[in-house]
C-alpha positions in Angstrom: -33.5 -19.8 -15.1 -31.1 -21.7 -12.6 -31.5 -21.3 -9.2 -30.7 -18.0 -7.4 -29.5 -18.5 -3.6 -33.0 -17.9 -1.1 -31.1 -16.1 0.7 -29.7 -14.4 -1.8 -32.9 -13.9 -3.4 -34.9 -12.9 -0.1 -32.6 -9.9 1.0 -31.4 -8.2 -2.5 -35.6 -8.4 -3.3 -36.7 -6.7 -0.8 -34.1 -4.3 -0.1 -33.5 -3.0 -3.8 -34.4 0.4 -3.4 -31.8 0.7 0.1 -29.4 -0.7 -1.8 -29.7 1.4 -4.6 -29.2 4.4 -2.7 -26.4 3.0 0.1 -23.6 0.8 -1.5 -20.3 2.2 -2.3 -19.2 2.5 -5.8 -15.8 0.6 -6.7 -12.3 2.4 -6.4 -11.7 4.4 -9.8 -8.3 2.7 -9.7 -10.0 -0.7 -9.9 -12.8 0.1 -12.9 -9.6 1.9 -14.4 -7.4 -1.6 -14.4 -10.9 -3.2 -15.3 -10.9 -1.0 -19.0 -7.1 -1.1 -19.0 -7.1 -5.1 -19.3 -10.4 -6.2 -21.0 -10.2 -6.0 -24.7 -12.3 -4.0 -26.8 -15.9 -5.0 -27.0 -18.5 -5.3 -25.6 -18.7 -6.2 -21.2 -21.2 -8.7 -19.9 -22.1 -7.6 -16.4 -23.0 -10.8 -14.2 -25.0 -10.3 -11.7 -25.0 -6.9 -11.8 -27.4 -5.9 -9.3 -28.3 -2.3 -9.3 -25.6 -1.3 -12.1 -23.1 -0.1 -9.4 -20.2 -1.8 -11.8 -22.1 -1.4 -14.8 -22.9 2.6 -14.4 -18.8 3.1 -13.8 -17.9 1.2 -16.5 -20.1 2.8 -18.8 -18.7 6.3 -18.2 -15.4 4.9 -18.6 -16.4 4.2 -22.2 -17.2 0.2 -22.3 -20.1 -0.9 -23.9 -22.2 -2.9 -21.6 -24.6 -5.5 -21.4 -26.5 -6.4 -17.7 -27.4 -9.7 -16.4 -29.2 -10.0 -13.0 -31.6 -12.9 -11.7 -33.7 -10.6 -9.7 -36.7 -8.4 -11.2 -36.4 -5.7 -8.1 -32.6 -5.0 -8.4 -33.1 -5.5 -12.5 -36.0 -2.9 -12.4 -33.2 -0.4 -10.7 -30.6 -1.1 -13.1 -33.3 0.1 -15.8 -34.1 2.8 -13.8 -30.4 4.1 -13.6 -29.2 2.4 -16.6 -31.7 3.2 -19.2 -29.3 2.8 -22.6 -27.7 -0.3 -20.9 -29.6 -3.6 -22.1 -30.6 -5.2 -18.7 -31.7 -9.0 -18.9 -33.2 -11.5 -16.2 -30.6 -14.4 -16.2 -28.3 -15.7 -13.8 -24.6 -16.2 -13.8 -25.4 -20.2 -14.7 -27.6 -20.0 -17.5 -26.3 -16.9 -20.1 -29.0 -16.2 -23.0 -25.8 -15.3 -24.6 -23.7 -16.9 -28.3 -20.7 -18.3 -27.4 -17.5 -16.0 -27.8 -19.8 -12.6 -27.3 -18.0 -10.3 -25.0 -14.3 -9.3 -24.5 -15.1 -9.1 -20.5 -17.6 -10.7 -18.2 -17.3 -9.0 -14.7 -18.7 -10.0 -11.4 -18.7 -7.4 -8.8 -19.7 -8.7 -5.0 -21.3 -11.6 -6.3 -19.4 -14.7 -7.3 -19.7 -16.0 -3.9 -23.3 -16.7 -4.7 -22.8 -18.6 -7.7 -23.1 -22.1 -8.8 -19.0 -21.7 -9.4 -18.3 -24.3 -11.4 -21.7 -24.2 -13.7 -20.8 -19.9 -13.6 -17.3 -20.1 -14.2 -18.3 -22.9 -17.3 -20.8 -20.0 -18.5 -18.3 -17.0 -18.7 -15.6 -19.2 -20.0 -18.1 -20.1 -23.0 -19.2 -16.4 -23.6 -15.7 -14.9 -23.9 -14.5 -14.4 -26.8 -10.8 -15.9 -26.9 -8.6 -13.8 -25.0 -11.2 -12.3 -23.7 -11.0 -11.4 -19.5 -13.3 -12.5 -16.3 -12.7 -9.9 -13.7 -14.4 -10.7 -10.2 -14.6 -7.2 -8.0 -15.1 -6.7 -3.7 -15.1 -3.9 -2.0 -13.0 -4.3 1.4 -13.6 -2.9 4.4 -10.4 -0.7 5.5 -10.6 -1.4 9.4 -8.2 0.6 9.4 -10.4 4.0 9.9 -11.4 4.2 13.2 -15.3 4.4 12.3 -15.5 2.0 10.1 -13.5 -0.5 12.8 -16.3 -0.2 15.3 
């Protein structure tokens, strides 16, 4: 497996469980544009942490496959995620045929990638025409609690 980012590797380990339970899911407009423009087939979730991407794209009817480099956040995905298949690789070094998905999405995670050696990786998975779709949450400073 290529390398995952210590620090990357240090905070998502440890806090798998808090994570699980706290982050936000992603706007329904956003997963809605994300079905809307991937073609049909299958959807290779990179990095997908807890299944936070996965889990909404699931019940919005794409078939999914999970790939995460860390066993705690993996072992969550399972746990949430039972019928998605959920495998230990990282965004560098896909167990995957070339051309097998119609999507590969990233969500809140790009920044930790090797981008050239992941960007080389989804490009070789997709299937032609297929879509990479990288998702962030924002924060809207705009509400006064979440400013402060």
């Amino acid at each position: 497996m290529s390398h995952v980012n210590p620090v990357a590797a240090g905070g998502f380990s440890s806090a798998a469980g808090h994570y699980a339970r706290s982050r936000p899911t992603y706007a329904a407009r956003a997963v809605g544009l994300l079905k809307e423009s991937i073609p049909p087939g299958p959807v290779l979730d990179v990095a997908a942490g807890t299944g936070i991407l996965t889990g909404q794209l699931l019940r919005a009817g794409r078939a999914l496959v999970a790939v995460e480099p860390l066993p705690e956040m993996l072992a969550q995905l399972r746990r949430s995620l039972p019928a998605v298949p959920g495998l230990q690789a990282t965004a560098e070094a896909l167990p995957f045929a070339d051309g097998s998905f119609a999507g590969v999405t990233a969500a809140q995670a790009f920044h930790w990638f090797d981008a050239p050696a992941a960007l080389a990786e989804a490009a070789r998975v997709l299937e032609p025409g297929g879509v990479l779709a990288m998702v962030w949450n924002v924060r809207d400073e705009s509400v006064p609690w979440v400013g402060s």
